[in-house]
C-alpha positions in Angstrom: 135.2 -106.0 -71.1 131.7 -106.0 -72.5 129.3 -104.6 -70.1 126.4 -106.7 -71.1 128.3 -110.0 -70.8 126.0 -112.1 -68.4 127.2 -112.0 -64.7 126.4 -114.7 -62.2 126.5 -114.8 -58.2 129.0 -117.7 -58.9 131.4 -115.8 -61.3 132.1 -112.6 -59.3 132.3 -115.2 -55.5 134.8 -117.0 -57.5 136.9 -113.6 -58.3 139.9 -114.0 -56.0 139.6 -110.1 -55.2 136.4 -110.7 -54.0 136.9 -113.2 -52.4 139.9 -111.6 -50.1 138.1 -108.2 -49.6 135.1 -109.5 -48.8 136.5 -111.4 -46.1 138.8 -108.4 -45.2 135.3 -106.5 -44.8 134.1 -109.4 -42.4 136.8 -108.8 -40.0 136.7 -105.2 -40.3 133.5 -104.4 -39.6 133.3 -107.7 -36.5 136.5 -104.7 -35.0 134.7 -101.3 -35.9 131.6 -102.8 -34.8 133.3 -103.6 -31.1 135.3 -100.8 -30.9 131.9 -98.5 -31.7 129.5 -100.1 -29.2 132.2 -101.1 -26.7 133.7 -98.0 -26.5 130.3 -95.9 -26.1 129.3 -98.0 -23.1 132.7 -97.7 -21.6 132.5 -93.4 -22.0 128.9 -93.2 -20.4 130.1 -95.3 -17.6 133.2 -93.9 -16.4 131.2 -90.7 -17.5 128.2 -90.8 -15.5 125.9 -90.1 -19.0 127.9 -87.2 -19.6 126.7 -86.2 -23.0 129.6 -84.2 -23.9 132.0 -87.2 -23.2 130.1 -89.0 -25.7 130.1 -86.4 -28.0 133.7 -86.6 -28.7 133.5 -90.1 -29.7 131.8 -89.1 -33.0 134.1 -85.8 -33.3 137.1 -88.7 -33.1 135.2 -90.4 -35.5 134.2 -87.5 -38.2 136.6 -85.1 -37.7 139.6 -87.0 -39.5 137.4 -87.2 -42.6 137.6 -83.4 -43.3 140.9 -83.7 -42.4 142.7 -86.7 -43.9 140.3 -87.7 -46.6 141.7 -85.8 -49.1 145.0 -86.4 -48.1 144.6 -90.3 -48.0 143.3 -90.2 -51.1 146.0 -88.4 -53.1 148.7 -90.9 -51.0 146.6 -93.8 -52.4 147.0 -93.2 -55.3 150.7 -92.5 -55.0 151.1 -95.9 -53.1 150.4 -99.5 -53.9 147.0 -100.5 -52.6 147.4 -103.6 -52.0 150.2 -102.7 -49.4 148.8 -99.5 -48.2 145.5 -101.3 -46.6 148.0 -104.4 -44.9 149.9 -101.4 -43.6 146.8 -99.7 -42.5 145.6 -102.7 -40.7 148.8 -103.5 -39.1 149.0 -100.0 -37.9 145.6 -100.1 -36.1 146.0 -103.2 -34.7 149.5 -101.8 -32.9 147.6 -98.4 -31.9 144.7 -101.1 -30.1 147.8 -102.4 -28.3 149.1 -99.3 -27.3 146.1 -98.5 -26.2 145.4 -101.4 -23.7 148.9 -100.8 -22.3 147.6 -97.3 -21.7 144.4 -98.8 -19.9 146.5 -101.0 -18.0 148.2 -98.1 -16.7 145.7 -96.3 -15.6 144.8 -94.1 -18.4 140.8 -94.5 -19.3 140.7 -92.1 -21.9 142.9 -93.5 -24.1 139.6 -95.2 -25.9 139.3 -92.0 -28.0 143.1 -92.5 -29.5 141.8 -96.0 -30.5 138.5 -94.5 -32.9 140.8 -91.6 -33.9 143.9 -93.7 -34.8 141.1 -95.7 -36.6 139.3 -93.3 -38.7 142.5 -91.4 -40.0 144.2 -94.9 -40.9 140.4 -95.8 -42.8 141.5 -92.3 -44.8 144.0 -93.9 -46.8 142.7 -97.3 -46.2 139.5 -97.2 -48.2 140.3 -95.1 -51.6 143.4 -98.1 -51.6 140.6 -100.5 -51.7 138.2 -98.7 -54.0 141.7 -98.5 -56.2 142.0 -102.5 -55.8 138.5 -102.7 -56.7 139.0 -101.0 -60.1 142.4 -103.0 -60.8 140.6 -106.1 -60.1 137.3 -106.5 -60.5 135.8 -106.6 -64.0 133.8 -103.8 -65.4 130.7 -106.3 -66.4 131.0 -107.4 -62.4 131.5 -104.3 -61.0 128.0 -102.9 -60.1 126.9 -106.9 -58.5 130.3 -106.9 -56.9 129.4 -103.0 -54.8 126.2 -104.8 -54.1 127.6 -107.9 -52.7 130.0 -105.5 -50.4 126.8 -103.1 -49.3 124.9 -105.9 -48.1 127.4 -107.2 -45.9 127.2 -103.7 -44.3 123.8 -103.8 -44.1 123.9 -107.2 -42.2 126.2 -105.7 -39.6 124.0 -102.7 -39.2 121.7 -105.9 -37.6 124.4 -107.6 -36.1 127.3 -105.4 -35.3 125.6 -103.5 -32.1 124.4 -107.3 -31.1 128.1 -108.5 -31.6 129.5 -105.2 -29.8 126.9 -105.6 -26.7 127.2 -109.3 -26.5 131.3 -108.9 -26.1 131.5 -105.4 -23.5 128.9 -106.7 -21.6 130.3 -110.4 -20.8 134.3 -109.5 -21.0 134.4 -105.6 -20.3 136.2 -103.1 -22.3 139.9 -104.6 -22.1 138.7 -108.1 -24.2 136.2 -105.7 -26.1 139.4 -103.9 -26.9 141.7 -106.6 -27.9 139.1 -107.9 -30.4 139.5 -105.1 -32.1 143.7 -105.7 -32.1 142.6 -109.3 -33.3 140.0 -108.0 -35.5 142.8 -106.0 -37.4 144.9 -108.2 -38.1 143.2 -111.0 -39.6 141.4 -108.4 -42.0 146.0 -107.7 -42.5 146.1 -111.6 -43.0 142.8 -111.8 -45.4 144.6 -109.1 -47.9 147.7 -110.8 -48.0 145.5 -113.5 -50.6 145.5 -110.8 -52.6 147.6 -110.6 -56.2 150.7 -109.0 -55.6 151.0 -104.5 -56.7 152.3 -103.8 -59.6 156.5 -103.5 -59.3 155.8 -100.3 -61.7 153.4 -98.7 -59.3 155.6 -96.4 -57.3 157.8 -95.1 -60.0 154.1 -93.6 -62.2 154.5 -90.8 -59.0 157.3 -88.9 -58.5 155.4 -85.7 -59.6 155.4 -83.2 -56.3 152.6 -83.6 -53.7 151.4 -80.2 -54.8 151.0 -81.0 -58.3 149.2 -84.2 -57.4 146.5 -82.4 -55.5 146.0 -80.1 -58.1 145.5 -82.5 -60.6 142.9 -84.0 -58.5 140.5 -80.9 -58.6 141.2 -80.3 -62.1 140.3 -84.1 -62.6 136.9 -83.9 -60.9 135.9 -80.7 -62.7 137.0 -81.8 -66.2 134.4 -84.4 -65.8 130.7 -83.7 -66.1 129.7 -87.0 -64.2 131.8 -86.5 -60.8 130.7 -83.0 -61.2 127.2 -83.5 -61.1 127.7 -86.6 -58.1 130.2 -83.9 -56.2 126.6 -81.4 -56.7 124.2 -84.6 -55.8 126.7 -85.1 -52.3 126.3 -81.6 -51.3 122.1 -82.0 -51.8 122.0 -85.3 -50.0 124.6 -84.2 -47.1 122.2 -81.2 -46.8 119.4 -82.8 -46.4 120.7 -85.9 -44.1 122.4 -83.8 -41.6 118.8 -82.2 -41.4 117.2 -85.3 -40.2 119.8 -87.6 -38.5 119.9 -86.1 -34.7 115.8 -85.5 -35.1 115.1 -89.7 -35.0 114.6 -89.8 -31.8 112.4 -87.1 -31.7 110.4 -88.1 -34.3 109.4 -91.2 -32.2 108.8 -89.6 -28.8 107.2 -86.0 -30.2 105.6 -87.1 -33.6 104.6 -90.7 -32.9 104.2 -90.8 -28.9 106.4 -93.6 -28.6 108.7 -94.4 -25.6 112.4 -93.5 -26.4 112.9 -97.5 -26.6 111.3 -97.7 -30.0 114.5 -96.4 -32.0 115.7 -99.9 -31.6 113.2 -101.3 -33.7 113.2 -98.3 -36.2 117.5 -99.3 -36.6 116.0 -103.4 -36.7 113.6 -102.4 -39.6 116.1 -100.4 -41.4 119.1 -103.2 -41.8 116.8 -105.4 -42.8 115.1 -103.6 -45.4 119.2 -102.7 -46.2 119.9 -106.3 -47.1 116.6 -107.0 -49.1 117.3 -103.8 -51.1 120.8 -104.7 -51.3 120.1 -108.4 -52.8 117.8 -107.0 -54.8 120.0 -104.1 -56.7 122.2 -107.1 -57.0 120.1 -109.0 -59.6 119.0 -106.0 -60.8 122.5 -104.7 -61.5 123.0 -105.8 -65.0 120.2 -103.8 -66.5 119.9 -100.8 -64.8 122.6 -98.4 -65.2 124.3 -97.1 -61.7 122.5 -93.5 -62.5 119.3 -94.4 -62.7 119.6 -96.8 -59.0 121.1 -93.5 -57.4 118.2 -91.1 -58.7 115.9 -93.8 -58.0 117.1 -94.2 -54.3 117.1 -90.5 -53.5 114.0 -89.8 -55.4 112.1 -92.3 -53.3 113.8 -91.8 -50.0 113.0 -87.7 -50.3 109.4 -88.8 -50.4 109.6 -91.0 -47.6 111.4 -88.0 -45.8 108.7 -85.9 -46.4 105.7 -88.4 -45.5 107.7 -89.6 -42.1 107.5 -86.1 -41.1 103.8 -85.6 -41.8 102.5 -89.1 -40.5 101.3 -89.2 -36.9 101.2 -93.4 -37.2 103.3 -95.9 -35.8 102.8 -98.3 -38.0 102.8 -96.2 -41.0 106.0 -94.5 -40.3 107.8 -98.0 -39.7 106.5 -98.8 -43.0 108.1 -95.4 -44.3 111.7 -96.3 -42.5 111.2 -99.9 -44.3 111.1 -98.0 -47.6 113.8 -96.0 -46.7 116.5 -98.4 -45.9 115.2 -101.2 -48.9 116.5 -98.2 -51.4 119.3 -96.7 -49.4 121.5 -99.8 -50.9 120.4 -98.3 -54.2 122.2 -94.9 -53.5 125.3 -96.7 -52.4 125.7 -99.0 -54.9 124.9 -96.1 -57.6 127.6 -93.7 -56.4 130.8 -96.2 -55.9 129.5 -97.5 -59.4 129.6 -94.3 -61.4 132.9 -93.3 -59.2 134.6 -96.3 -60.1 133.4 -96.5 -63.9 134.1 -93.1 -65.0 137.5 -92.4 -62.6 140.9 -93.5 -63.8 142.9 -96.0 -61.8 145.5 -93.5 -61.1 142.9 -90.6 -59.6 140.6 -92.7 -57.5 141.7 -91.8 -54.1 141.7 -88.4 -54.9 137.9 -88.4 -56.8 137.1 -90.3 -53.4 138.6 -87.7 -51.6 137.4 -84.7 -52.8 133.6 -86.2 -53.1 133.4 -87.7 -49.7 133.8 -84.3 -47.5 131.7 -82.6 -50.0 128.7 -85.2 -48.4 130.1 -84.8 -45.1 130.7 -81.6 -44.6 127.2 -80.5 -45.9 125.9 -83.0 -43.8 127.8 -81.5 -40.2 127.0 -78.3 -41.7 123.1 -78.8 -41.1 123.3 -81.4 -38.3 125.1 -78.3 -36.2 121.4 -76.3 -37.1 119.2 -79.0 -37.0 118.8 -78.4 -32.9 118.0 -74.9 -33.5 115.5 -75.2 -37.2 113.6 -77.6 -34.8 112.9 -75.0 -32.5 111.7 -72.6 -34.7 109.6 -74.2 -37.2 108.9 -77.7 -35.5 110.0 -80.7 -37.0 107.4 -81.3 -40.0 109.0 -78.5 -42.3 112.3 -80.3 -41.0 111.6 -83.0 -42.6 110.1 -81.6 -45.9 113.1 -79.3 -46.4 115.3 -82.6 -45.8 113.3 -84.5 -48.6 113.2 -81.6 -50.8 116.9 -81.3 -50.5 117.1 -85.0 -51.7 114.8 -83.8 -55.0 117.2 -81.2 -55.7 119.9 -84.0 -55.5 117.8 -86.2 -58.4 117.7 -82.8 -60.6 121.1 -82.2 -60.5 121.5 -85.8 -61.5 119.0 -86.0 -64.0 121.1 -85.1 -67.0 123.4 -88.4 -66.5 120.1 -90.3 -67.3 120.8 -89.9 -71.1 124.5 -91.2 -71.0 125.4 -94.5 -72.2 128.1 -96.0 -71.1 131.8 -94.6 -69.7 132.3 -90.6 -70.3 135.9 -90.0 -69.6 137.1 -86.6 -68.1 139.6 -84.4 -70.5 142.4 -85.5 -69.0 145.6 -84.0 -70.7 143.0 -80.6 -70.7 142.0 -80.7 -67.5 145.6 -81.8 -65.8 148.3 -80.2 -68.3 151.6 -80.5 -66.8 150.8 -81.9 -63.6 149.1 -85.1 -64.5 150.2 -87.8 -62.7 151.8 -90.3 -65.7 
């Protein structure tokens, strides 16, 4: 497909792919969006506040990540897609039922086992769809068709705690909870519109599990590309983890605001996402996905470091404006890249092996954030964090002068154990 083909709003909506996983994404993130805010009201209640409690929530969340991401990924792309994520949903959606039976019982705590269930299933649910996305969608519509699918995130950034709120506060957990069932099984029903998998898709992997993983590390470091996003990952994840607990300080230390003014530093922030986002959409045909990730984490490492030296309100809103209108930028850069330069058959792996590399860095800091803060104050904190980014856009810099796909050395870099 020839990438400089003119693409239209109009072309990609009318993609039937689109079309069914964009809808799939509705429902999906009207449940995760419940489940998130429901369930955290739920914990601090029966908890009494009790931070630890709410704590776990997130290790439910995370932890299955650098567990299962891997792991999904190399079963994705063993499986059909199409089927996996049906199967994925379906399988939530039983777990949100088992779930409420437990509550019903008696058992409170079963909450957790519906985020945990959740997040592993999401493991080998996503690279699936990233798979579907590169079967599907055409290259020339690929980069406006990841910023069509950011922006809807970016609207439920907005909406999704209203929605969550709205729904525990009226009905309570249990109806909270079996929106979520309903949730997941309408996303099951959106797939289903879907073209059917390939009947050839399971007999390309009868190679052994071990020989499949192993070709997945060999793929990512025969290519120069995920090599240098695996390096960008590990800067930004650094440098996030920095910053992410240290908002709230920010506000109440830095800025001398009440507590209450994070809400309107989150309201500024999705908005600015879905400006930025519908933005990199018309820009997508003429600036290549490398230069909109650099660009993002260039600018959002100097917003890093100016939010940590400004001492005004206003000014530092501005900042987090800035912030989220380039965030879709990063986003939209990295699936871009990952999809364009990553073979069908090695896409949930690729995603697999990348996204823990981000993560991980990212947990890795967040765990000393607490303790940086306390011994050089949260200024440096901040620079170090935006510096980090800057280290990112170097390592990235090189991909600036590539035109075009640069396919790994695949029978080099997988020898026996490719996955044909």
């Amino acid at each position: 497909m020839n990438d400089n083909q003119p693409v239209s709003a109009s072309s990609l909506l009318s993609n039937r792919f689109v079309q069914a996983i964009l809808m799939s994404t509705l429902f999906l993130q009207i449940g995760i969006w419940v489940r998130n805010i429901a369930i955290l009201f739920y914990v601090k209640e029966m908890t009494n506040d009790d931070a630890f409690a709410v704590s776990l929530i997130s290790v439910a969340e995370f932890a299955p990540i650098f567990i299962f991401s891997f792991i999904g990924g190399t079963f994705a792309d063993r499986w059909r897609p199409k089927r996996t994520m049906v199967w994925c949903d379906l399988l939530s959606a039983v777990s949100i039922l088992a779930v409420l039976f437990a509550m019903m019982n008696g058992t409170w705590k079963a909450v957790f086992f519906a985020t945990l269930v959740s997040a592993i299933l999401s493991q080998f649910s996503q690279p699936a769809g990233m798979k579907l996305f590169k079967l599907h969608v055409p290259e020339h519509l690929m980069q406006k068709g990841m910023s069509v699918y950011q922006t809807l995130f970016a609207v439920f950034m907005i909406f999704g705690p209203v929605v969550g709120t709205f729904v525990y506060q009226n009905y309570g957990i249990k109806f909270a909870i079996g929106v979520m069932g309903v949730a997941f099984l309408l996303s099951a029903a959106s797939l289903a519109l879907l073209p059917r998998d390939r009947q050839d898709e399971d007999e390309k992997h009868k190679s052994q599990l071990s020989k499949d993983i192993k070709a997945g590390f060999r793929y990512v470091w025969s290519s120069v590309i995920l090599r240098k996003l695996g390096g960008g990952f590990i800067a930004a994840g650094l440098g996030l983890g920095l910053i992410q607990p240290m908002g709230i300080f920010l506000i109440t230390e830095r800025l001398g605001k009440p507590e209450d003014y994070l809400q309107w530093f989150l309201l500024v922030n999705g908005i600015a996402m879905i400006i930025g986002g519908v933005l990199a959409m018309s820009l997508s045909s003429k600036v290549s996905p490398q230069k909109l990730l650099a660009f993002g984490m260039a600018v959002d490492s100097l917003t890093m470091i100016a939010m940590g030296l400004s001492k005004d309100y206003w000014f530092t809103l501005g900042l987090q404006f800035v912030s989220g209108f380039v965030l879709p930028c990063i986003q939209i850069g990295i699936n871009t890249m990952i999809l364009q330069n990553t073979e069908e058959k090695f896409i949930g792996r690729v995603n697999g092996i990348l996204n823990p590399l981000f993560i991980g860095s990212m947990v890795v800091t967040m765990m000393l954030s607490g303790a940086l803060k306390n011994a050089i104050s949260l200024v440096p904190l901040y620079v170090i964090a935006g510096l980090f980014f800057l280290v990112g856009v170097a390592v990235l810099s090189p991909l600036f002068k590539l035109k075009g796909v640069v396919p790994p050395q695949t029978e080099k870099a997988v020898g026996s154990s490719s996955v044909i």
